[in-house]
N, C-alpha and C positions, 0 to 999 in steps of 0.2 A: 504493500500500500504506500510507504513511505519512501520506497526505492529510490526512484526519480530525484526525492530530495536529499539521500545520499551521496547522490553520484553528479549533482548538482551544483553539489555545493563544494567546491576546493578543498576551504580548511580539514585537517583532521588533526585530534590530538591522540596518540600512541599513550597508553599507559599499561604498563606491564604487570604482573597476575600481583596483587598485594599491595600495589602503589593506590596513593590515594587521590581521588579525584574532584572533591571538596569535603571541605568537615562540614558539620554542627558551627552557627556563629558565625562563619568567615564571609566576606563578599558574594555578591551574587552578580554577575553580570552577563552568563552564559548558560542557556539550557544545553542539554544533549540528545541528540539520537545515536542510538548502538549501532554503528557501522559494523564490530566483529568480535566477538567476544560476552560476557558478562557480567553486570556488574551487581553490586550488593549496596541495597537503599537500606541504615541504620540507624534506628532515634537509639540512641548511648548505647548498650549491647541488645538490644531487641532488633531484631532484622524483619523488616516491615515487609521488602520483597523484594526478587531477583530479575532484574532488566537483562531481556535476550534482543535480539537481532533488533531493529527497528523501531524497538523502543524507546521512547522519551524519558529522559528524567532530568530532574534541575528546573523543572515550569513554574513551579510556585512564586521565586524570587524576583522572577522576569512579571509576574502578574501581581503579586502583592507588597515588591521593590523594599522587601523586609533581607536580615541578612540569612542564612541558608537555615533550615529550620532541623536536615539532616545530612549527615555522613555518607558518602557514597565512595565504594573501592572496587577496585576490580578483581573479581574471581579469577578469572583468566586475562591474557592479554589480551588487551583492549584497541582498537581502533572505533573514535567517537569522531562527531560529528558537531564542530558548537555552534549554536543558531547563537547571534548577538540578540539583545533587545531589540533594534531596531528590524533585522531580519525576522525575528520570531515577530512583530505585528505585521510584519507587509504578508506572511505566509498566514498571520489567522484570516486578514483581509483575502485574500486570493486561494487561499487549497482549505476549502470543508473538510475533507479529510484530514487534514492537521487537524486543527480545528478539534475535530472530533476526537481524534487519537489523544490529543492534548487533555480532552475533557474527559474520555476514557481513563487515561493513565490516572487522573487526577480523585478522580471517583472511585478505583476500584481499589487507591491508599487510604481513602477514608472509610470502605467498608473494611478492611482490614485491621486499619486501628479500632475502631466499633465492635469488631470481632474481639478485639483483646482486653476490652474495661471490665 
């Protein structure tokens, strides 16, 4: 679904199995989609869920411009994809299915935390 805006978009950032790809706290300036590998979404040792192929993580900070709310590391070696702020509105304006994928990923962290109280 998201293919196109893989192979799209130039940047990629390489992160290898165990490297971290933002904390809890720190800046936010850059969402991701998973170009190849896996990555692991954590509020302090609880692991929320596992990002595969195509998936988005990092949307919250670009949408509520707060600083990163969790921890994200890579299971495996990672090749990502970083939409900036300003790319991640011109793609909710122009691709539903961002869009959607965006509001997917987003919804299915809140039923998961919901799962856990």
């Amino acid at each position: 679904m998201l293919d196109d805006i893989l192979w799209n978009v130039p940047a990629r950032k390489s992160v290898s199995a165990g490297g971290y790809i933002f904390q809890a706290g720190g800046p936010a300036d850059v969402l991701y989609v998973v170009a190849e590998g896996e990555v692991e979404i954590a509020l302090g040792e609880q692991i929320i869920e596992i990002i595969h192929r195509e998936g988005v993580f990092g949307e919250m900070a670009l949408i509520d411009y707060k600083a990163r709310s969790a921890t994200a590391k890579a299971i495996t070696d990672c090749v990502l994809v970083p939409i900036s702020k300003k790319h991640f509105l011109l793609l909710l304006r122009a691709r539903l299915d961002f869009a959607i994928e965006v509001m997917r990923a987003m919804s299915n962290r809140i039923r998961i935390l919901d799962a856990h109280r």
